[in-house]
N, C-alpha and C positions, 0 to 999 in steps of 0.2 A: 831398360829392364835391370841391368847391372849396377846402374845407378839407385833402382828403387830398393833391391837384395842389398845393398850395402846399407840404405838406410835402415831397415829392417833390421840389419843386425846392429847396427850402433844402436837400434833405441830398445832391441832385446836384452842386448848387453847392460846399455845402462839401468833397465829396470832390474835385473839379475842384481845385479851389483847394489844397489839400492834397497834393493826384497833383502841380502845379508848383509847390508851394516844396519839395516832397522831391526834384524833379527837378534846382532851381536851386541845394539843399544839394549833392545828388552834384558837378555840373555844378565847383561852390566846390571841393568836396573834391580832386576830382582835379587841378582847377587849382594847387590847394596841392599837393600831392603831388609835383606838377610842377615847382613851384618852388623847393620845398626837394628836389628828387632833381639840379635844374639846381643851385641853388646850394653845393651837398655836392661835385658835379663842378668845377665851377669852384677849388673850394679847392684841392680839389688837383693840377688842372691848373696853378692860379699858383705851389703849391707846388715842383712838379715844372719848370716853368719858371725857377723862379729859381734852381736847380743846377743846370741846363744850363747856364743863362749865366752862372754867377760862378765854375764848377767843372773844369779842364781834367783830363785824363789824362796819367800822367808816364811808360805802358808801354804795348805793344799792346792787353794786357786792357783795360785798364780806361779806355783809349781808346776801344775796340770799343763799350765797356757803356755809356760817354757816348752815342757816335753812336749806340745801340739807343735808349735812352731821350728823345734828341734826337727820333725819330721817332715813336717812341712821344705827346712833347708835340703833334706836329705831328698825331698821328693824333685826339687827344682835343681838341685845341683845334678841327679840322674838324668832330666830329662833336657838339661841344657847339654849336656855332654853326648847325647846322641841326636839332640834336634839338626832336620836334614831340608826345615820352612820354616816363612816364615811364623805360620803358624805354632808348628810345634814350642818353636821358640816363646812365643807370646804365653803358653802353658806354665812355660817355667817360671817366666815373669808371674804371672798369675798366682802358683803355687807362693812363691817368693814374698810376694803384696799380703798373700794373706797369712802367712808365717810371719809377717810385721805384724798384722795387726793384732794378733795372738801377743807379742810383746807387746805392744802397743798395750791389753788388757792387764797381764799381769804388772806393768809399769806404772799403769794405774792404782791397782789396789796396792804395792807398796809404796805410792807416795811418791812418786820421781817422776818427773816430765815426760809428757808423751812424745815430742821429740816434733820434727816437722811433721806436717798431714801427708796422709800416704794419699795415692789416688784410690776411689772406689772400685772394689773387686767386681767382678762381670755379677751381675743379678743381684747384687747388693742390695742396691735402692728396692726395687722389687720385691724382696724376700720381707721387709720388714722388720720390726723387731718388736721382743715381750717387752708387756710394760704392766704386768701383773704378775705376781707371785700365781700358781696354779698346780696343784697335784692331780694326777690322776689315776689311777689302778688301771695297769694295761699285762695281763697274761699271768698274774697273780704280783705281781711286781708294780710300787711306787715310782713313779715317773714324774718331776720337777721340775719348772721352767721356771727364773725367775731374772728381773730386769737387772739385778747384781747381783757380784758371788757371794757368797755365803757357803757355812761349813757344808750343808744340805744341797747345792747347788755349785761343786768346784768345776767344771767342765764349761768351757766357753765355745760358741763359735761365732767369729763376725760378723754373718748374715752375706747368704749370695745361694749361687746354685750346686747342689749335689745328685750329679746324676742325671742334671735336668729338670730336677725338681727345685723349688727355694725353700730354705731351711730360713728361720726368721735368727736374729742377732739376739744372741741371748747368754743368761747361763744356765747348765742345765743337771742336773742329777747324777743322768748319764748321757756318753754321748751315742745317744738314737740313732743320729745321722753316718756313724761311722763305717758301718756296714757298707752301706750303699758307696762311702767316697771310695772304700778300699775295691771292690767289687765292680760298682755301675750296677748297680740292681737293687732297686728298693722292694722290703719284702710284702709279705701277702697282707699284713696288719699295719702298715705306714700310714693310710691314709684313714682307717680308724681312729688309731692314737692319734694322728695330726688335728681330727676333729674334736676329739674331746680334750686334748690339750689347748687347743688357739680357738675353739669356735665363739664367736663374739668379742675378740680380744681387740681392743681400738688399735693396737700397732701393728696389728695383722690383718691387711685389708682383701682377704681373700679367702673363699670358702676351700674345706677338703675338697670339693669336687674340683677346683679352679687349681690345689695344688697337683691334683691326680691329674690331670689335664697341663702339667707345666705351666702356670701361671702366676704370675704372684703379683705385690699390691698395683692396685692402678690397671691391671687388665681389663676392665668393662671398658674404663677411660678411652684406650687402647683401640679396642674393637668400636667404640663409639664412632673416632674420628674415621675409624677404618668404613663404616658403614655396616659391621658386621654383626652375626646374630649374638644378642646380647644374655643367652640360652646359659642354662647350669655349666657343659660342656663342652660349645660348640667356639669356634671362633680359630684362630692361629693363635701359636703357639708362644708369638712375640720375642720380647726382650727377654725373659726369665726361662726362655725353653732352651736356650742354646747350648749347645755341643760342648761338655766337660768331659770328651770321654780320653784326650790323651793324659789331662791333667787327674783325672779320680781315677784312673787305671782302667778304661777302654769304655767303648759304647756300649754299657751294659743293658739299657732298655728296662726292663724287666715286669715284675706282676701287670704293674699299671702301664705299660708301653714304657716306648723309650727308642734312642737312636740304633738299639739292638733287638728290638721287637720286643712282644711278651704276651702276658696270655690273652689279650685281646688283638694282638696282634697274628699270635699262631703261635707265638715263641715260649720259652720255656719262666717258670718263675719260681721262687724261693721262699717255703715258708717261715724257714729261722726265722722269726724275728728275736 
């Protein structure tokens, strides 16, 4: 009996023992994980910092795409400096990838090398891009998308997700989408103008309904292989619906839902537009 209590405890013991060094491997892991997801952001927030400051603009464009991507440093350098995961961390990076590509644009229209390829922003490919000039009258006010900048069109964005939603790659008039990065809340008239701005546009593969719904190009694709209903609305949210809410400043949800609800959800919405 004293012989079997003894085993007993040696093989409690060594499981105990075994449950906390597999605890304090995880525990390592994720700490690395964290530090190499922190120090991959940092790269190229010092990257992106260093053509801000040594880099001016010599037109409105590419003026504009400076001062986006100047904001853009200041947004990933805030949030690398408090990120506490790996995620948060991956935010900054994000914000940072696309404050390049913002130089990356204005680098372009003055004629100097783009410089190496950055990787694609989250929803990127998804959001698409204009590939037609198009005005529209939206709240008494001219609204412009056009596939390059020009004096009528200085406002760029590289195309990926705001809010949730995908903005397509473009230049624009103004920037529409700003509202929503700064907030997380896209307003009561978004998916109006989204429709008479892109509807039938070949580098926008996506209906208003499909952007109200979080979707952008290639979602039927998507729901095809998924076996899913291939309906104006209906289906998952996919690649282009993901979570931008540490990087655009929180889960804001909003009119049209979102990771913060909204007025189809119950939650609250915003008509500014």
């Amino acid at each position: 009996m004293e012989a079997l209590l003894l085993i007993a405890i040696v093989v409690g013991g060594g499981v105990f023992i075994a449950s906390r060094m597999s605890g304090n491997n995880t525990k390592k892991q994720e700490a690395q994980k964290f530090e190499d997801a922190q120090a991959d952001a940092r790269r190229w927030i010092e990257r992106l910092g260093s053509q801000v400051l040594t880099i001016a603009g010599n037109d409105a464009a590419s003026t504009q795409a400076i001062a986006d991507a100047s904001e853009r440093y200041n947004a990933a350098s805030s949030q690398i400096s408090t990120a506490q995961t790996v995620r948060q961390a991956e935010l900054a990076r994000e914000s940072a990838l696309e404050g390049l590509h913002y130089m990356n644009a204005a680098r372009e229209i003055m004629g100097m090398p783009a410089g190496p390829e950055l990787p694609p922003l989250e929803g990127q490919r998804n959001a698409g891009r204009v590939t037609e000039t198009r005005t529209i009258e939206q709240d008494g006010r001219s609204i412009t998308a056009s596939p390059v900048a020009t004096d009528a069109t200085p406002n760029y964005y590289p195309g990926g997700n705001v809010a949730g939603r995908p903005v397509p790659a473009g230049w624009y008039s103004e920037p529409w989408w700003a509202s929503a990065l700064r907030t997380g809340i896209w307003t009561a008239g978004s998916v109006f103008m989204f429709s008479a701005l892109f509807s039938g546009m070949a580098g926008v593969g996506y209906s208003a309904q499909a952007f109200e719904s979080g979707y952008g190009e290639g979602y039927e694709d998507g729901l095809a292989d998924a076996g899913g209903d291939m309906g104006d609305g209906g289906g998952d949210m996919g690649d282009a619906g993901g979570d931008m809410g540490g990087d655009m400043g929180g889960d804001g949800g909003g009119f049209f839902g979102g990771d913060g609800g909204g007025f189809f959800d119950g939650g609250g919405f915003d008509f500014d537009f």
